[in-house]
C-alpha positions as CSV (number, residue, x, y, z in Angstrom):
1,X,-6.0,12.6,-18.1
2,X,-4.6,16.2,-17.3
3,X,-2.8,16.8,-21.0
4,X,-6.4,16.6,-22.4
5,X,-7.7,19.4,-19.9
6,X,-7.6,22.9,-21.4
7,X,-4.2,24.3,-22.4
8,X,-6.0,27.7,-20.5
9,X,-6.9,26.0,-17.0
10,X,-3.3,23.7,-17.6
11,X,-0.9,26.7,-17.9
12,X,-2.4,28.8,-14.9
13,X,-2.1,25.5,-11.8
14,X,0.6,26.3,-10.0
15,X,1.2,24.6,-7.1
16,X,-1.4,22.1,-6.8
17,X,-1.6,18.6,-5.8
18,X,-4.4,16.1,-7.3
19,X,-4.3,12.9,-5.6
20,X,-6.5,10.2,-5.7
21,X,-8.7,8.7,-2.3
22,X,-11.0,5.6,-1.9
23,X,-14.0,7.8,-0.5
24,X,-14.5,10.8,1.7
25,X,-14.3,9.9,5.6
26,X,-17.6,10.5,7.2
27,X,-16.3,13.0,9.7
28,X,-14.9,15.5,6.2
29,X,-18.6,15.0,4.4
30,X,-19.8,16.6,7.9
31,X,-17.5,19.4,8.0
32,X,-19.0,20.0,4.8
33,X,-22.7,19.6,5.7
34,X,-23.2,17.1,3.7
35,X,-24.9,14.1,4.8
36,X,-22.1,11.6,5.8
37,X,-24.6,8.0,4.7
38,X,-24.5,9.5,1.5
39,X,-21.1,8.7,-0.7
40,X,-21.5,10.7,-3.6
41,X,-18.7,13.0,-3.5
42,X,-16.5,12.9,-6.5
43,X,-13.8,15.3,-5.6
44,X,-13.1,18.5,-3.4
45,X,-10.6,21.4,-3.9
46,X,-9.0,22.3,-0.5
47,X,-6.7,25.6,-0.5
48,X,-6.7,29.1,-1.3
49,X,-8.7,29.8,-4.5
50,X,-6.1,32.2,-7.0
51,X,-9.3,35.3,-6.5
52,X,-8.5,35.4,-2.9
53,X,-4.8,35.2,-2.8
54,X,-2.7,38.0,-2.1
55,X,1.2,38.8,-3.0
56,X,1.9,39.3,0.6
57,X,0.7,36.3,1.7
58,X,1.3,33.7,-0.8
59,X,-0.2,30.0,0.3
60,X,2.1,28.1,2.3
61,X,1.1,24.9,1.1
62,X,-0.1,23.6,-2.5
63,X,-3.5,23.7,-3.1
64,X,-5.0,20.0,-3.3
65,X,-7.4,18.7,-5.5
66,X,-8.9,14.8,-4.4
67,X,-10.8,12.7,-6.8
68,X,-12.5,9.9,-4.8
69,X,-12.7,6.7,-6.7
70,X,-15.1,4.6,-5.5
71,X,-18.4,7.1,-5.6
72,X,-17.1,7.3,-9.6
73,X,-16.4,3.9,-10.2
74,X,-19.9,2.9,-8.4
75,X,-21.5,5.5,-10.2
76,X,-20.0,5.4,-13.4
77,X,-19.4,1.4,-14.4
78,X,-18.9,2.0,-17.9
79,X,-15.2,3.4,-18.7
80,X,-16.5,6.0,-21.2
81,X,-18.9,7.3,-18.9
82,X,-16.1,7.4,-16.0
83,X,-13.8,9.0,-18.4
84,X,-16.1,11.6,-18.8
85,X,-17.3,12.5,-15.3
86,X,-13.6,12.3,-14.2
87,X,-12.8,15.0,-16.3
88,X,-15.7,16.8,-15.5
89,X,-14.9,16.5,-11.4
90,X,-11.1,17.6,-12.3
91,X,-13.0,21.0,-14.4
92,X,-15.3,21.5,-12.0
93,X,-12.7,21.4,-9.1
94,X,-10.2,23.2,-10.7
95,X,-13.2,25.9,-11.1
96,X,-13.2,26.4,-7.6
97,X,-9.2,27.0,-7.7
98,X,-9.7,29.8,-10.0
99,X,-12.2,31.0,-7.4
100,X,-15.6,30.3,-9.5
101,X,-18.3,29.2,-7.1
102,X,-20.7,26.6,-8.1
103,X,-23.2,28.6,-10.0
104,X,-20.1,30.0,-12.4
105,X,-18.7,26.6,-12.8
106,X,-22.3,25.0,-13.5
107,X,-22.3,27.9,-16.5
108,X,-19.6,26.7,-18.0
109,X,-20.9,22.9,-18.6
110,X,-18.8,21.6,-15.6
């Protein structure tokens, strides 16, 4: 799935994990205001986006990227259509690494 992302977004992640999670606990959807009954969370980008870093003070850790599977594979039953929206969730998630906010990643198509 990555080696059909753009060569652009590809050749500028530097240290960044993407793993892969059943669903978002309960307690993370409320740390994020987001109602915890609802499971439609597809992914999350957790780190230091690249506009705020600084040479000083590099990130300790890699970034991390999480796809949640089962909103996606609930929401999306039909492989093409998962396909897609994975890719999508990966774009718009690695948006936010780049330090585009949700507006600016909407603009794009992702």
């Amino acid at each position: 799935m990555l080696e059909r992302l753009p060569k652009e977004f590809l050749s500028r992640l530097h240290n960044v994990e993407i793993v892969i999670e059943k669903r978002p606990t309960k307690s993370r959807l409320k740390a994020m205001g987001l109602d915890p009954q609802q499971d439609a969370l597809y992914g999350l980008y957790e780190g230091t986006p690249l506009s705020e870093r600084s040479a000083l003070q590099p990130p300790l850790l890699p970034d991390k990227i999480t796809i949640f599977s089962e909103p996606l594979l609930r929401d999306f039953p039909d492989p093409a259509e998962l396909r897609k929206q994975i890719r999508l969730t990966l774009l718009h998630e690695i948006g936010h690494y780049f330090g585009m906010d949700e507006e600016e990643i909407e603009d794009l198509g992702y």
